[in-house]
Structure formats: C-alpha cells, structure tokens
C-alpha positions as CSV (number, residue, x, y, z in Angstrom):
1,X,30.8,-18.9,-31.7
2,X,28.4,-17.8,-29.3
3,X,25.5,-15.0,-30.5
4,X,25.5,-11.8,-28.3
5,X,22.5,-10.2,-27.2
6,X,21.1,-7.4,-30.1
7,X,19.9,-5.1,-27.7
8,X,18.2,-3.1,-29.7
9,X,16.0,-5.8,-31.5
10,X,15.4,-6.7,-27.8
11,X,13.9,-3.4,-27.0
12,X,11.5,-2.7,-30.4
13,X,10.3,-6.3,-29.4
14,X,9.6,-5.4,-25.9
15,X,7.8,-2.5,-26.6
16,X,5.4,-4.7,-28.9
17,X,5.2,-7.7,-26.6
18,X,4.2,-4.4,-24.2
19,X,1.7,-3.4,-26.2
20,X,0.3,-6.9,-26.9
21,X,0.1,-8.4,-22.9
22,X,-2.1,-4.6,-22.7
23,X,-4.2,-5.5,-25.4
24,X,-4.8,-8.8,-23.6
25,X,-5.3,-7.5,-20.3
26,X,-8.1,-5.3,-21.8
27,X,-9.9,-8.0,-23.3
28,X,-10.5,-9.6,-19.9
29,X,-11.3,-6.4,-18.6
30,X,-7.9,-5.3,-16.9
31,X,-6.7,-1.6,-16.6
32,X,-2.8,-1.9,-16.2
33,X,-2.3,1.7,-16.4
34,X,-5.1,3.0,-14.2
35,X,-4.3,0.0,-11.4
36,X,-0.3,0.8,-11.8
37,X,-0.9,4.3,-11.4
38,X,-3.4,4.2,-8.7
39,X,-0.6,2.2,-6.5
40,X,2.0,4.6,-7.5
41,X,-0.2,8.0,-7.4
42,X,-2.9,6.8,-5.2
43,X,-4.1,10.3,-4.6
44,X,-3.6,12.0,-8.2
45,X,-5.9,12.4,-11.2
46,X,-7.0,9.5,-13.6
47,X,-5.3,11.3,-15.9
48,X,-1.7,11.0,-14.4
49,X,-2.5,7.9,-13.3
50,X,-2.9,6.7,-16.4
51,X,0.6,8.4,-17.4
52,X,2.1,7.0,-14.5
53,X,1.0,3.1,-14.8
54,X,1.6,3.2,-18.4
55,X,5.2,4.7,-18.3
56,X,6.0,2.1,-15.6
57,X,4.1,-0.9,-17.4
58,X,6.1,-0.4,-20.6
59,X,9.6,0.2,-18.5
60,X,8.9,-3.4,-17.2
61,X,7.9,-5.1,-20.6
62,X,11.2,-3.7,-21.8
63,X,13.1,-4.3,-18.8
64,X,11.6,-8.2,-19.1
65,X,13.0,-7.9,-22.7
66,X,16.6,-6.8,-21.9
67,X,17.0,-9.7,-19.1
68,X,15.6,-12.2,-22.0
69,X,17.4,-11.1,-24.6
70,X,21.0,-12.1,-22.1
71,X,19.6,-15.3,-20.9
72,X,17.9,-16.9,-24.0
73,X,20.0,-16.2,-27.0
74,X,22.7,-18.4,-26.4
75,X,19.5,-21.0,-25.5
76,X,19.2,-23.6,-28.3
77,X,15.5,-24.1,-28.4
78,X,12.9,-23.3,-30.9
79,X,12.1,-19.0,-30.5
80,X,8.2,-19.8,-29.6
81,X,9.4,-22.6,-27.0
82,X,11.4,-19.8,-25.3
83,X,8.6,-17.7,-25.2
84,X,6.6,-19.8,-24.1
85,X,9.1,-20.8,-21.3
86,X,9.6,-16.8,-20.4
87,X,5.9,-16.4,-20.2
88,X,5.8,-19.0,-17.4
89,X,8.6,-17.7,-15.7
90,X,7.0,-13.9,-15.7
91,X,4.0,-15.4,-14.4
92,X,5.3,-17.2,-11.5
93,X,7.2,-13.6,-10.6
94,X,4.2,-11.2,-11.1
95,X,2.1,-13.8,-8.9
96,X,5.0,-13.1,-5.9
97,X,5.8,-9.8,-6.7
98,X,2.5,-7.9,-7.0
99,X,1.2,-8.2,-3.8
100,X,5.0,-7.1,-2.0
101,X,4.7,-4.3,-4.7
102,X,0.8,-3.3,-3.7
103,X,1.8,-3.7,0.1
104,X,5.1,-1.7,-0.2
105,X,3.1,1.3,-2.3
106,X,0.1,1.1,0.3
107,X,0.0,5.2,0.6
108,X,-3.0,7.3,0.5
109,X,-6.4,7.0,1.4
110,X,-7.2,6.5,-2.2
111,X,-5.0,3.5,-2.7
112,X,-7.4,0.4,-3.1
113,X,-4.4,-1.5,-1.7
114,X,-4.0,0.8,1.5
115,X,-5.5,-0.2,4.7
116,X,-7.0,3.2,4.8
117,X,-9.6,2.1,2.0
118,X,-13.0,1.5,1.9
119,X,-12.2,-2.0,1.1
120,X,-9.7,-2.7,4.4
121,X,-11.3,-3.8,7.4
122,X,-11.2,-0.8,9.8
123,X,-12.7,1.7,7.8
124,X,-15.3,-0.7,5.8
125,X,-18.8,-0.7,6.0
126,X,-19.1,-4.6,5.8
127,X,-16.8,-5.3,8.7
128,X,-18.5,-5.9,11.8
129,X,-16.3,-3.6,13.8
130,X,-17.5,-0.1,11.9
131,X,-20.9,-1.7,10.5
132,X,-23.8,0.7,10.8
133,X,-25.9,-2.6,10.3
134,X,-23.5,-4.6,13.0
135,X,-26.4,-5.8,16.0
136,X,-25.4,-3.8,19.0
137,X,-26.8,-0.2,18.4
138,X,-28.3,-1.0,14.9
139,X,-31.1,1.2,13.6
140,X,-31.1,-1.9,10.6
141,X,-31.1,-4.9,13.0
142,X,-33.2,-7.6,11.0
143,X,-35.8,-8.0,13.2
144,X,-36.9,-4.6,12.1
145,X,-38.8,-4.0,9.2
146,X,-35.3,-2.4,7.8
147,X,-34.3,-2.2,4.6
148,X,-30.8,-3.2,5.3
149,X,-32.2,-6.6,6.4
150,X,-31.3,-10.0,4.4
151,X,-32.7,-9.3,1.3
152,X,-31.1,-5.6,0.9
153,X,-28.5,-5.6,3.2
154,X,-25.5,-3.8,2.1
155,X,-23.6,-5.9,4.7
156,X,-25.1,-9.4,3.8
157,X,-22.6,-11.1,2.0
158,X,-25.5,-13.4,0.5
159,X,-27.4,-10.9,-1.2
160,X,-27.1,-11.1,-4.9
161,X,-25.5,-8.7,-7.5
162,X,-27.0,-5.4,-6.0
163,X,-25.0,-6.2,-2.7
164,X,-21.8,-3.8,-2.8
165,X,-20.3,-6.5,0.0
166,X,-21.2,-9.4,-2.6
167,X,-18.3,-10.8,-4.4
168,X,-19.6,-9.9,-7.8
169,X,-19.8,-6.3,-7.7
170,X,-17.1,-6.0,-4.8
171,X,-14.1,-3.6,-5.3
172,X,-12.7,-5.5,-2.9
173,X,-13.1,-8.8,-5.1
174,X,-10.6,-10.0,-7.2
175,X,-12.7,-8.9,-10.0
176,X,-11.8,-5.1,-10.7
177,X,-9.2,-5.4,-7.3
178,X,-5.7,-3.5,-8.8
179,X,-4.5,-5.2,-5.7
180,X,-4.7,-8.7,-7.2
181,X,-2.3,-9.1,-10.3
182,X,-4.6,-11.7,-11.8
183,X,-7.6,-9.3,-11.5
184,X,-10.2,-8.2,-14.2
185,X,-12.5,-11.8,-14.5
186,X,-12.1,-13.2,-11.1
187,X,-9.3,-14.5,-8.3
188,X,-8.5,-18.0,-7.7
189,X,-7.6,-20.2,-10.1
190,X,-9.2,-18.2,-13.2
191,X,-7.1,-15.2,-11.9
192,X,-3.9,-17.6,-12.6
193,X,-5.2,-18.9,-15.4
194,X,-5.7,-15.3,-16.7
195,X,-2.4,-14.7,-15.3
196,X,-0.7,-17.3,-17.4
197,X,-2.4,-16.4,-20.7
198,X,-1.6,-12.7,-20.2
199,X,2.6,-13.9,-19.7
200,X,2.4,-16.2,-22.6
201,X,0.8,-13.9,-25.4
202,X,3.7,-11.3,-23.9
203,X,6.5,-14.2,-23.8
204,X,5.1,-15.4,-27.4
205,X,5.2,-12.2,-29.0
206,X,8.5,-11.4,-27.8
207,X,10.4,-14.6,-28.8
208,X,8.4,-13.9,-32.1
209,X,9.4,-10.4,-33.0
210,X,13.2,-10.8,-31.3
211,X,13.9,-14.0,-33.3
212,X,17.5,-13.7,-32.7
C-alpha cells in the first residue's frame, strides 16, 4: 500500500527547512527578506519590507514543502537522497524564475530591479548617455586636472574598491544585487554555486525533518 502525503509533518518541516536556507543565505551575506520585499514594496519602509519578503519567503518554503511532500513520498530512495535531489531541482527553478519574477515586479523608482534605478542604464551616472563625466560637455574630461579622471573617476570602471561603478562595491553587481537570486558573494559561477548550496541545506533539512 502506498503512503499518503502527512501534510502536516510536511508543513512544520517546511517552516524549518525555511528557517535553515535563511540562516544560510545570511552567512553569505544575503537578505531574503529585505531583497523580497524591496521587489514587492519597492517604495515602502525597511520595516515592511522586511514583513513583506519574509511572509512571502516562508509561503514559498512551505509551498516547496507541500509539492514535495506529493511527489516524493511514494519515491523509494534514501530521505537525504531526496533532499538532495529537491535541492537541485529548487535551484534550477529559482535560477529561471527570479529574474521573470524581478522583471515582472519592476515598479517604483526604488526598486533595484526597475529601469528607473540608479543602477539601469538611463538614469545611471556610469552610462555614457547621462554621464556627467561622458567627453562631450565634460567639466571632468581627463585631460583636465579633474578629479573624476582615471584614478578617481566615479565612471572608470577600472578604478579600484572606492569606484561606486567598480564591480566590488557596485549595487548593480551581483554582489548585494536583490535582482540576482544567487546574490550576496558574487554572480557567475560562485552565484550558482551559492545558489546550489543555499537549495541543498533547504532540500536536506526538509527530507531530514519530514522523514515520511
């Protein structure tokens, strides 16, 4: 005879696995709440931000608990190994699924994933076509004795961690970017990486504490 689903189990271990992928997030230096809520409630408070992106962060985790719970009871594998196989699958779908998400919440001028931002092309200070230091009219054009020439230009992309346009200290970098759902140490591959690890300790800790 084949088990049926304990739905409740399935939520108490959501709600932990929750609690446990946040934990992990803020290790690497990832605000879930505040970057949820900032794409929901671009132009509210920190506060309800934060009320916002964590009420919808934990409806997901227990949401991704429910639609394991149906597919992986009747599954006759070890409860880690199904974790471990519902943390990949999470990960592949937040990596598709957070951008359409960011894009489809783009409202407000305070959104970090709105075109409206000081990180989108149009209104950013780095981009040549609103650059106070581009060379046409420019009071900081390099031949000058200017302070927003090479070494401290705001708008050189090669210079160093006090740049705000260098990657390191960017808000429009992958590093702090809500708008990248690897975000918090890095894009690219250390942002999947990341990513991955963040899926797994939630898809571990489910299996662990749902043990049907």
């Amino acid at each position: 005879m084949q088990k049926s689903p304990d739905w409740g189990r399935a939520l108490v271990a959501g709600v932990i696995a929750t609690v446990a992928i946040t934990l992990s997030m803020l290790v690497q230096g990832n605000n879930i709440f505040l970057a949820l809520g900032g794409m929901l409630m671009p132009s509210a408070g920190e506060g309800m931000k934060y009320v916002v992106g964590g009420l919808m962060h934990f409806m997901i985790g227990i949401v991704y608990a429910l639609v394991y719970a149906a597919i992986f009871t009747r599954v006759q594998l070890p409860s880690l190994a199904k974790g471990a196989i519902w943390g990949v699958i999470l990960t592949v779908v937040a990596l598709v699924m957070m951008p359409v998400m960011s894009s489809m919440l783009g409202g407000g001028a305070g959104n970090p994933c709105n075109p409206c931002n000081p990180c989108a092309a149009a209104a950013n200070p780095c981009s040549p076509a609103a650059n106070p230091c581009a060379s046409a009219a420019n009071p900081c054009n390099p031949c000058a004795q200017n302070p927003c020439a090479t070494a401290k230009n705001p708008c050189n992309p090669c210079a160093g961690a006090a740049n705000p346009c260098a990657q390191a200290s960017n808000p429009c970098a992958g590093a702090g970017n809500p708008c990248n759902p690897c975000g918090g140490s890095g894009g690219g591959a250390a942002g999947y990486v990341w990513s991955l690890i963040h899926h797994l300790v939630y898809g571990l800790v489910l299996a662990f504490v749902y043990k049907e």
